[in-house]
Backbone bond lengths (Angstrom), bond angles and torsions (degrees), N, CA, C in turn:
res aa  C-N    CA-C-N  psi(-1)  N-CA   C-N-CA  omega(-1)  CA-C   N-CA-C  phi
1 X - - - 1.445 - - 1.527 108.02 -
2 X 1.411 119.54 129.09 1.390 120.76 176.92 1.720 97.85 -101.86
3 X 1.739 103.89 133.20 1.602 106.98 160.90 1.645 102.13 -109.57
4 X 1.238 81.99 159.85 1.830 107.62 174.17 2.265 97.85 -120.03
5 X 1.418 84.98 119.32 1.769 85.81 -174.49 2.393 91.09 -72.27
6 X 1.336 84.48 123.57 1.585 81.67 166.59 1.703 121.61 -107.45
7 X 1.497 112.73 -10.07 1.340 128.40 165.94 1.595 113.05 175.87
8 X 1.238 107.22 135.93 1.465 138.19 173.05 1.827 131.59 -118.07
9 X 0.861 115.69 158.63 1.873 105.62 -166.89 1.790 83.66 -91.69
10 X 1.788 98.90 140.87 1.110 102.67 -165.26 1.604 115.85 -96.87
11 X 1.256 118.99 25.62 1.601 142.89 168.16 1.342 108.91 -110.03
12 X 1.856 119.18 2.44 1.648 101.64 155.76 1.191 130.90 -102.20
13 X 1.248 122.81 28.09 1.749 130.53 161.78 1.655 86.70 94.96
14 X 1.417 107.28 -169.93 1.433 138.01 -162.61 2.087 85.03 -68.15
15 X 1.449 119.00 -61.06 1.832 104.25 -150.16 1.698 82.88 -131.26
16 X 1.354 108.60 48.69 1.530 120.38 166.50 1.567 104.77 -90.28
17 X 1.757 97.35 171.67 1.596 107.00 176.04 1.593 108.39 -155.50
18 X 0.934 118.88 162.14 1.844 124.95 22.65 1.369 124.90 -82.98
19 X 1.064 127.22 144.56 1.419 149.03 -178.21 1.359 114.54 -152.39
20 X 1.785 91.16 174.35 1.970 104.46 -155.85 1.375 90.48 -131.60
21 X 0.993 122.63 147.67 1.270 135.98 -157.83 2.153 104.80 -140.37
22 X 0.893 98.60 156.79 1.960 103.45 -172.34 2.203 81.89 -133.06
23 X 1.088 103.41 127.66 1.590 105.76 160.05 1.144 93.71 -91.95
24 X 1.889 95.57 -170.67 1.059 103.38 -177.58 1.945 102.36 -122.31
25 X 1.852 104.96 41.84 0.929 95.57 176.92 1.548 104.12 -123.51
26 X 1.455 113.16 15.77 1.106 148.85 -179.36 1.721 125.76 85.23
27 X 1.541 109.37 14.00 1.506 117.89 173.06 1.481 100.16 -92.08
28 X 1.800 91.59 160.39 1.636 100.15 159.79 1.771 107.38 -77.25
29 X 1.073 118.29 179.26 1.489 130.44 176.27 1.999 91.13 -159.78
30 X 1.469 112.74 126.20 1.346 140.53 -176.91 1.575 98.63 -107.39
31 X 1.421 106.94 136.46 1.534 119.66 174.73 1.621 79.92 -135.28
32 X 1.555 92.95 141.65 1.561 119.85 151.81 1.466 107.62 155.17
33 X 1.389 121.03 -160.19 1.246 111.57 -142.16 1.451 119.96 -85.09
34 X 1.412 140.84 127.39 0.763 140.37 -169.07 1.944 120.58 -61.60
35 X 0.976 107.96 132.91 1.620 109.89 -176.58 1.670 107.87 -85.67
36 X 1.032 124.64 143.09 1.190 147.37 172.98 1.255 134.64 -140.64
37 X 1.451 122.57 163.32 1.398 116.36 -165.28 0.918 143.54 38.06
38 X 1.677 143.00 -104.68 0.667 143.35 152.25 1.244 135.44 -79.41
39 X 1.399 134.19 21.14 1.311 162.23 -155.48 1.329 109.62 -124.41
40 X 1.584 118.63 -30.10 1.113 137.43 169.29 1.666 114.67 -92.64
41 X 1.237 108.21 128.43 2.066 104.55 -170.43 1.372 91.38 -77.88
42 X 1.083 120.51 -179.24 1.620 135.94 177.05 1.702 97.22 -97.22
43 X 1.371 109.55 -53.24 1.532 107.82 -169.59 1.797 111.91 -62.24
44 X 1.082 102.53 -16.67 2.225 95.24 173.72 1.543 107.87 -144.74
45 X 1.513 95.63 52.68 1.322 101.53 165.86 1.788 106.26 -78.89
46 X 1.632 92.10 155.61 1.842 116.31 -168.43 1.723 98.47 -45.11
47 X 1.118 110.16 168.78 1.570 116.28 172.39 1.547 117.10 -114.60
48 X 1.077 108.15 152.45 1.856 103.97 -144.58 1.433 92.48 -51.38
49 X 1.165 118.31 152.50 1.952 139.59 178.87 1.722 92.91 80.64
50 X 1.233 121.95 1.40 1.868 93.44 -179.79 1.569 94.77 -115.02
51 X 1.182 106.48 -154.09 1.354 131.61 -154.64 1.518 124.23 172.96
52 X 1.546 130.98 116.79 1.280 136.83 167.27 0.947 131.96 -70.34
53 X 1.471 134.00 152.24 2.016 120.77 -148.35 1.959 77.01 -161.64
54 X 1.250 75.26 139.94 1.879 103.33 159.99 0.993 120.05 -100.27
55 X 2.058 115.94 111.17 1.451 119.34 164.74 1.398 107.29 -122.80
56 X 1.105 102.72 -173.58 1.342 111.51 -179.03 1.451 115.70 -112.45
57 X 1.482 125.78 150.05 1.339 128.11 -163.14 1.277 95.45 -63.90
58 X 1.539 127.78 -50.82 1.495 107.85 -165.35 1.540 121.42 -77.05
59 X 1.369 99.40 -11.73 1.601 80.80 172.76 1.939 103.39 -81.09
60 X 1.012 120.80 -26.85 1.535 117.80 -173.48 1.513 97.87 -57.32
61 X 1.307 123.36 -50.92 1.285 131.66 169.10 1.624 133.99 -29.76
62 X 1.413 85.37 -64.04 1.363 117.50 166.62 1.726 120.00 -43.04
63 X 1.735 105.86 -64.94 1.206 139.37 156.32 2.172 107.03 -27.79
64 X 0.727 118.95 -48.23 1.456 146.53 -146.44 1.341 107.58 -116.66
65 X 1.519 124.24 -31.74 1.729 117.30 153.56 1.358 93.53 -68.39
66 X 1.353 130.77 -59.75 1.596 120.41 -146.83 1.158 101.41 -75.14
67 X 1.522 139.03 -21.03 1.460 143.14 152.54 1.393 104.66 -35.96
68 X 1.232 123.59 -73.59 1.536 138.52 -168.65 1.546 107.70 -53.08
69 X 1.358 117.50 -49.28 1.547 129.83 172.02 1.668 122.79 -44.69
70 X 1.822 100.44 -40.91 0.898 114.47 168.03 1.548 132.61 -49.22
71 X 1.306 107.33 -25.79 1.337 132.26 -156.84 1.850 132.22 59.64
72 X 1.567 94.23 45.20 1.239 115.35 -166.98 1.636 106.28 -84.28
């Protein structure tokens, strides 16, 4: 799978996160921090093979103008 970074929070260095990612199978794919324990509710926990990640609205935002720019 090839990603294209389309936005990242700009206080995580050069291959920091969270960030938004474009494949090249035409989904986004989200990196950042994984939730645990109690951070995670019981009632919408991930479904077996996934996992929940903490970003921030503006980078999703962010992520999602340059989507739009794209002319996607």
């Amino acid at each position: 799978m090839e990603l294209e970074l389309l936005a990242k929070d700009g206080m995580s260095g050069d291959k920091g996160c969270p960030s938004v990612y474009l494949s090249d199978t035409g989904e986004f794919v989200v990196q950042g921090v994984e939730l645990e324990g109690s951070d995670l509710p019981e009632s919408t926990g991930p479904l077996p093979g996934g996992t929940a990640v903490r970003i921030s609205p503006e980078v999703v935002f962010a992520a999602v103008e340059h989507y739009r720019r794209r002319g996607m």
